[in-house]
VEXVEXBA-456057 format. One line per 3 residues: number of its first residue (from 1); their letters; for each residue x, y, z of C-alpha. Coordinates in pm, 1 decimal. Layout:
NUM = A = X Y Z | ...
//
This chain:
1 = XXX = 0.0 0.0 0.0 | 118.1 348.3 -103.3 | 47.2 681.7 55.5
4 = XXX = -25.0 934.4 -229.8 | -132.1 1282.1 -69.0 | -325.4 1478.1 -258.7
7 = XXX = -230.1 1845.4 -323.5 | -600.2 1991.8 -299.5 | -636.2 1835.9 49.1
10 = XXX = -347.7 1706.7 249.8 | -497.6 1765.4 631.6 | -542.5 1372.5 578.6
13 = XXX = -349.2 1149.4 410.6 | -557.2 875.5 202.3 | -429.5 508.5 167.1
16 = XXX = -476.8 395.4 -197.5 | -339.1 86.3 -404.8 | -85.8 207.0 -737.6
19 = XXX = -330.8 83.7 -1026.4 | -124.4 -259.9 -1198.9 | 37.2 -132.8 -1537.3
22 = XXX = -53.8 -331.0 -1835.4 | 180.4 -462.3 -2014.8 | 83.0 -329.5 -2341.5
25 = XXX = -97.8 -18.8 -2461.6 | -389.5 -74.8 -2700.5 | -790.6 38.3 -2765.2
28 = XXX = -827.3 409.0 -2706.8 | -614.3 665.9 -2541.2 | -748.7 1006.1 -2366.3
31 = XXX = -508.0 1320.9 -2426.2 | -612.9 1594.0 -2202.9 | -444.0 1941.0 -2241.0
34 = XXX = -539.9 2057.2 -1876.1 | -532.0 2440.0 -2033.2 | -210.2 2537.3 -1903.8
37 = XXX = 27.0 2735.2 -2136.1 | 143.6 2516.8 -2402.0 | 42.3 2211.6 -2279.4
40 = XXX = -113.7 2167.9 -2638.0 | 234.7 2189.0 -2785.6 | 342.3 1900.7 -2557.2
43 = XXX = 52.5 1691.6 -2634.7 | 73.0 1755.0 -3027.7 | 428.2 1605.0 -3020.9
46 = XXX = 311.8 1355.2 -2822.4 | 76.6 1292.9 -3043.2 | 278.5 1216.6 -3311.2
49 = XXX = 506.6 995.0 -3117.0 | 196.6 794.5 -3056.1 | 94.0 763.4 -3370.2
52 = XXX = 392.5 666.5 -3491.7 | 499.3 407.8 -3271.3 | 129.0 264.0 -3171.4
55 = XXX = -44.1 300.0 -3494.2 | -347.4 46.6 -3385.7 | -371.1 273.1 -3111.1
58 = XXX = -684.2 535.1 -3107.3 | -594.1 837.3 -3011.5 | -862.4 1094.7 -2843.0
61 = XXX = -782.3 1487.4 -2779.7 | -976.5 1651.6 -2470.5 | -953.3 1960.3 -2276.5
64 = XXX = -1019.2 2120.7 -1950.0 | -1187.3 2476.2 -1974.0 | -925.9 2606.4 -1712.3
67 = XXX = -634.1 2427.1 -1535.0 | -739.1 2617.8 -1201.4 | -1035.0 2392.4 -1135.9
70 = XXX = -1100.1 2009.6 -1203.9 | -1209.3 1905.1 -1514.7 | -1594.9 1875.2 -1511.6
73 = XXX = -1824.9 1615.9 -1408.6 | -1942.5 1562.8 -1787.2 | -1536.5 1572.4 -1930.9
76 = XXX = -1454.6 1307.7 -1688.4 | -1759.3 1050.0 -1795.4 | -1698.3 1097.4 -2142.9
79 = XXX = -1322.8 1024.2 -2123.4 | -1385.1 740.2 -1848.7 | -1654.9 575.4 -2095.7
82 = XXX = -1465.8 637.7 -2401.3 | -1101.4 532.7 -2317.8 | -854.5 274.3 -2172.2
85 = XXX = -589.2 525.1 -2062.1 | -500.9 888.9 -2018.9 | -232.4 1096.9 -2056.3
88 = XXX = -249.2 1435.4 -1917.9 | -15.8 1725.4 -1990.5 | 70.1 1971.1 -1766.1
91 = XX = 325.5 2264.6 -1917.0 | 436.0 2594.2 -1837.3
//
């Protein structure tokens, strides 16, 4: 077990599990630009990386209306329903 504190609320510490890794990366990947500067930039490049080296690999492009809040309710079910992983980009 793994202590991961949380940065919007760390009065109280809460005991989670680390998710198991697969050991592949297939069906449909999330790519959420969480609005901060040039976070898109990142995420094009990565992107094309992807693309590249995954090519059965869907990629999906999502993102947050402001990086100073979390995503909403809505963005969250859609990428949850529509995706196996995500990769978020944070940039400055």
């Amino acid at each position: 077990m793994t202590t991961i504190l949380d940065p919007t609320d760390e009065r109280v510490p809460v005991r989670r599990s680390i998710t198991p890794r697969p050991e592949r990366i297939e069906g449909n990947v999330a790519l959420l630009d969480i609005s901060k500067p040039r976070g898109n930039v990142l995420l094009d490049r990565l992107e094309a990386l992807l693309a590249e080296r995954l090519p059965d690999v869907t990629l999906n492009r999502y993102a947050k209306p402001t990086f100073t809040k979390p995503a909403p309710a809505e963005l969250r079910s859609e990428i949850k329903a529509d995706n196996h992983f995500v990769i978020e980009a944070l940039a400055d």
